[in-house]
OpenMM code with the backbone's topology and positions (N, CA, C; nanometers):
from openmm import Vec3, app, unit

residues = "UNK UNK UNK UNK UNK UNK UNK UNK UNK UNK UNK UNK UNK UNK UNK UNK UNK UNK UNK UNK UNK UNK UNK UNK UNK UNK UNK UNK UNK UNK UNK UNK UNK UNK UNK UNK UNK UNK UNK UNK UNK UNK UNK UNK UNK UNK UNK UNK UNK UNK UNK UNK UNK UNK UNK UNK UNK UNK UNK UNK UNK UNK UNK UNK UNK UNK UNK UNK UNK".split()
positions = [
    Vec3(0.0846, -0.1167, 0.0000),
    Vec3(0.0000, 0.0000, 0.0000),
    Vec3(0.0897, 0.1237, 0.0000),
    Vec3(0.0428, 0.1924, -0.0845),
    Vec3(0.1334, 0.3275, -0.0972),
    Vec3(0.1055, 0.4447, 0.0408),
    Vec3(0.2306, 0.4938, 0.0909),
    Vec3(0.1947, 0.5804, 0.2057),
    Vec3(0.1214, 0.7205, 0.1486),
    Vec3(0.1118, 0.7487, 0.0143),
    Vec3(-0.0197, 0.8597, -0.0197),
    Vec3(-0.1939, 0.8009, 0.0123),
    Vec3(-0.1629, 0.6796, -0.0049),
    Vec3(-0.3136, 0.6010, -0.0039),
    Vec3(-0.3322, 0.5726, 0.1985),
    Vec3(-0.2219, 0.5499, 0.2135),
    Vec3(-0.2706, 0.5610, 0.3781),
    Vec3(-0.2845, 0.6617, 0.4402),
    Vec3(-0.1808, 0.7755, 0.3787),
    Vec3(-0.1963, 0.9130, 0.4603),
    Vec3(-0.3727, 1.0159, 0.3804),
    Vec3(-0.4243, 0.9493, 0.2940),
    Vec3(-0.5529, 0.9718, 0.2760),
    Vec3(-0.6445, 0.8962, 0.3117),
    Vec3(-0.6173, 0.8134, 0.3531),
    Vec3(-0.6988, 0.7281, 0.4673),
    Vec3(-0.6958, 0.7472, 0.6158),
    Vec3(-0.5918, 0.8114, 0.6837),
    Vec3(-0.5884, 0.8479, 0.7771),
    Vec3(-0.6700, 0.9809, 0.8227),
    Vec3(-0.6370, 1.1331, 0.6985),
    Vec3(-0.6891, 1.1771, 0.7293),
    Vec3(-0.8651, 1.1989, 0.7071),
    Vec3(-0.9276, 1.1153, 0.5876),
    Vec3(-1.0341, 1.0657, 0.6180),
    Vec3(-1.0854, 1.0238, 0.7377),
    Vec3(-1.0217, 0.9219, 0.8259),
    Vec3(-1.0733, 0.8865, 0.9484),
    Vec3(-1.0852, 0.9569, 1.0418),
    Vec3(-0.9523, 1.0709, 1.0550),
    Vec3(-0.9506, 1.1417, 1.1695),
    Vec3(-1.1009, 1.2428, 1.1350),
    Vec3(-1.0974, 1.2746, 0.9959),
    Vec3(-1.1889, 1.3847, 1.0175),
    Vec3(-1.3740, 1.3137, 1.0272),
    Vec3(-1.3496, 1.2083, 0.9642),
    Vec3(-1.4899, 1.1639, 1.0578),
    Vec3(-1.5128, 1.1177, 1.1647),
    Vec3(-1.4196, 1.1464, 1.2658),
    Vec3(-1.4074, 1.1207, 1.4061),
    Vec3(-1.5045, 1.2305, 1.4729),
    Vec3(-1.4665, 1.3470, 1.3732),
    Vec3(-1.5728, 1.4732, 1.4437),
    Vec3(-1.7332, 1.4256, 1.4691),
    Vec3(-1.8238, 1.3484, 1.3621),
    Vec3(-1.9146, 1.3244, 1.3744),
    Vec3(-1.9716, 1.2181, 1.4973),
    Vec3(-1.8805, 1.1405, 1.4777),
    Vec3(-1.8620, 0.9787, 1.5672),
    Vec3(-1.8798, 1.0363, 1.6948),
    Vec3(-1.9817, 0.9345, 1.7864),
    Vec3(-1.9544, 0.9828, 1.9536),
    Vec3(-1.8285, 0.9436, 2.0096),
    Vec3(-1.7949, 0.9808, 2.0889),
    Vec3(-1.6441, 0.9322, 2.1613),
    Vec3(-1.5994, 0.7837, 2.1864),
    Vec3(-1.7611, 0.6551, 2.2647),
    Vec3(-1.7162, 0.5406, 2.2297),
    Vec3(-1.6783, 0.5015, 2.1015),
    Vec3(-1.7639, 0.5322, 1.9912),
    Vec3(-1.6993, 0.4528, 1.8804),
    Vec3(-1.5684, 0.5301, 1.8221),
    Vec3(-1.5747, 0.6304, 1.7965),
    Vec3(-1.3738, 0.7153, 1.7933),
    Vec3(-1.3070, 0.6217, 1.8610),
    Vec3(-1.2910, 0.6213, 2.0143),
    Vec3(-1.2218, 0.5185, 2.0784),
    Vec3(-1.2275, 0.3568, 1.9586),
    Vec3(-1.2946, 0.3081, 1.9949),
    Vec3(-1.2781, 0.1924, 1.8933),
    Vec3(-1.2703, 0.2037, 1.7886),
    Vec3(-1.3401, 0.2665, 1.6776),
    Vec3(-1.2562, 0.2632, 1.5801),
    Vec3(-1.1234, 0.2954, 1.5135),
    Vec3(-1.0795, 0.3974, 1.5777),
    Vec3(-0.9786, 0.4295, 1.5932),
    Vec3(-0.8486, 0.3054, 1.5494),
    Vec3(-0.8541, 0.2440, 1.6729),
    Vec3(-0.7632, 0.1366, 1.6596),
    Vec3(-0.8028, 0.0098, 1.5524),
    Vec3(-0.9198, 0.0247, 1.5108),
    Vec3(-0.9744, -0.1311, 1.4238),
    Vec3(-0.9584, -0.0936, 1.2422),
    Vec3(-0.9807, 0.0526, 1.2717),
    Vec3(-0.9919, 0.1142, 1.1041),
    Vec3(-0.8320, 0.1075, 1.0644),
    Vec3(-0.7704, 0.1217, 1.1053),
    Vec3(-0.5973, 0.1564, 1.0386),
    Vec3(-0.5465, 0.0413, 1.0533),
    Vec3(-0.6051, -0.0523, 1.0970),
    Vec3(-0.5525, -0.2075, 1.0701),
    Vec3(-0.5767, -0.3047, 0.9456),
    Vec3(-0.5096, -0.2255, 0.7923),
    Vec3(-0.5674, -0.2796, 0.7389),
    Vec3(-0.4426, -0.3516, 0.6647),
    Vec3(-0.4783, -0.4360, 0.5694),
    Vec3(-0.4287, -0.5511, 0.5106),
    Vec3(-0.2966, -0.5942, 0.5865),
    Vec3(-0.2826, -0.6181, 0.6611),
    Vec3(-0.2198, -0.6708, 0.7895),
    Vec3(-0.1171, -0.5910, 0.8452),
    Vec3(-0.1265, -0.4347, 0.8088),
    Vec3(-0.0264, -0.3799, 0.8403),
    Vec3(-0.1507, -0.3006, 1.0204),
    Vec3(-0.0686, -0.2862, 1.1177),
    Vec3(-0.1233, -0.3264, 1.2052),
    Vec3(-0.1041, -0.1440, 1.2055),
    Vec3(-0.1985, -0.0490, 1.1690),
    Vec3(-0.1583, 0.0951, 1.2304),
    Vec3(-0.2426, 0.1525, 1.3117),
    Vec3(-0.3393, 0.0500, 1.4278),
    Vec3(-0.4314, 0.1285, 1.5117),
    Vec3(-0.3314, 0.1867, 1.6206),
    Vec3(-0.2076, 0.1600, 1.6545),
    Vec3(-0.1747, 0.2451, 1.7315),
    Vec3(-0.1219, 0.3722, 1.6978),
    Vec3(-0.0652, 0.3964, 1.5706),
    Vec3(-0.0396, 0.5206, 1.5011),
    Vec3(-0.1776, 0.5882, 1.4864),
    Vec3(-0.2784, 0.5763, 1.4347),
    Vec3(-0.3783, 0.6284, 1.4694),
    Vec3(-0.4248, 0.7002, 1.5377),
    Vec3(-0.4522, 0.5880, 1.6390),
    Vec3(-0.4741, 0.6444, 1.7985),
    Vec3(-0.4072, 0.7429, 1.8522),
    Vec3(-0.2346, 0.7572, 1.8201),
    Vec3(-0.1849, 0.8648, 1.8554),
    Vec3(-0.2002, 0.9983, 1.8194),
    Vec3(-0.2374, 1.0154, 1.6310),
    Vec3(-0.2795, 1.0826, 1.6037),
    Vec3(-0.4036, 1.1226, 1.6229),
    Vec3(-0.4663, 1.0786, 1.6733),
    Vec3(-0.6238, 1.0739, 1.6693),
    Vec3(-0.6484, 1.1556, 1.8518),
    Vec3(-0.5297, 1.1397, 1.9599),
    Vec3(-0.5085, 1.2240, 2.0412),
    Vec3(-0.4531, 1.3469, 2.0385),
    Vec3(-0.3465, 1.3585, 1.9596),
    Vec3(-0.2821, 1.4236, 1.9402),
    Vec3(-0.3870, 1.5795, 1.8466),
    Vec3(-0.4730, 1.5422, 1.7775),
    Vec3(-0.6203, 1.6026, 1.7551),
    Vec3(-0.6620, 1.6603, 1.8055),
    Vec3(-0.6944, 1.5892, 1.9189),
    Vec3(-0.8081, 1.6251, 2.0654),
    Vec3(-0.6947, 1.7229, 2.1545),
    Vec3(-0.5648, 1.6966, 2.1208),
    Vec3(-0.4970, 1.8451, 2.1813),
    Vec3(-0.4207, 1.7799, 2.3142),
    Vec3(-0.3967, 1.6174, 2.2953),
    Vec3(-0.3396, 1.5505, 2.3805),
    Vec3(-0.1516, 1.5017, 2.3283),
    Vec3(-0.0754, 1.6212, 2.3400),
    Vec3(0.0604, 1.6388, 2.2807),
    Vec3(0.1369, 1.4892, 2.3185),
    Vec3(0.1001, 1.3930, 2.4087),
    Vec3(0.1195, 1.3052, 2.4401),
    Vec3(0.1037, 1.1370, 2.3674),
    Vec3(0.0074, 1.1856, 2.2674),
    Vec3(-0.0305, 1.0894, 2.2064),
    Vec3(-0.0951, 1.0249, 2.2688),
    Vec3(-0.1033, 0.8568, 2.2410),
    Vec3(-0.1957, 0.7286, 2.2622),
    Vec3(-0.1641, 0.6040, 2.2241),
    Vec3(-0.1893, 0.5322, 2.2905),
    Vec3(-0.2091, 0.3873, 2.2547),
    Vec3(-0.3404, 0.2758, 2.2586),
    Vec3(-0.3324, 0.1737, 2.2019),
    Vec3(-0.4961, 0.0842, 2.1808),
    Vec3(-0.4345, -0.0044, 2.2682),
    Vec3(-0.5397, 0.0034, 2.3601),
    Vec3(-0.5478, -0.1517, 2.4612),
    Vec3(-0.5880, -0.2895, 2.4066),
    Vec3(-0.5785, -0.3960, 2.5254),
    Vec3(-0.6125, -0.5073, 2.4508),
    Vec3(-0.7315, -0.5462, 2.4148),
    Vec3(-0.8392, -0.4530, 2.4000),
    Vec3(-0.9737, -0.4621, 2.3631),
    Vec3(-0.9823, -0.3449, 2.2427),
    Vec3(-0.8728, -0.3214, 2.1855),
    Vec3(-0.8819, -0.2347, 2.0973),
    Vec3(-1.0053, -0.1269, 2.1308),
    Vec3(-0.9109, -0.0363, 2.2461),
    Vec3(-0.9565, 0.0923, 2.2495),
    Vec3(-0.8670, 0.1757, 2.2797),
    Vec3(-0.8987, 0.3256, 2.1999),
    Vec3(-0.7852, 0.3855, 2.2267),
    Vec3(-0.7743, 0.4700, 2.3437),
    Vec3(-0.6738, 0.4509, 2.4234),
    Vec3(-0.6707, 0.5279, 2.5147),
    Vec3(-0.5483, 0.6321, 2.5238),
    Vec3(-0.5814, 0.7618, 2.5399),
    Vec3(-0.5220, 0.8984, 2.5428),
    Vec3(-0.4077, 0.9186, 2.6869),
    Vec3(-0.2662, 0.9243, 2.6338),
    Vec3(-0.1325, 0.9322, 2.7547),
    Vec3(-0.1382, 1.0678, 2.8347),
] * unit.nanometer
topology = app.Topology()
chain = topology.addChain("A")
for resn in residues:
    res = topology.addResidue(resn, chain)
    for name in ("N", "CA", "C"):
        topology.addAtom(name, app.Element.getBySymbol(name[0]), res)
């Protein structure tokens, strides 16, 4: 997968995060960027804090949710 095709997939996701309530952001987060086995819900997630204004980033737990550092 080309990193233009993920970095337009990423920011697709982040920006429909605005609509999403906060549980599903949290989960999807980490389940959407996991795709064809390249595993990027935790890059995500970081960015996806890093959004919300959390300079700290994030990581996905073992229930794939993301939780904000």
């Amino acid at each position: 997968m080309q990193l233009s095709t993920i970095l337009t997939f990423t920011v697709a996701l982040l920006a429909g995060h605005a609509l999403a309530s906060p549980e599903l952001q949290k989960r999807t987060t980490c389940q959407a960027c996991s795709v064809a086995g390249i595993e990027g819900g935790a890059a995500c997630c970081s960015a996806h804090c890093v959004a919300l204004g959390n300079i700290h980033g994030g990581h996905c737990d073992d229930e794939d949710y993301c939780i904000c550092n």
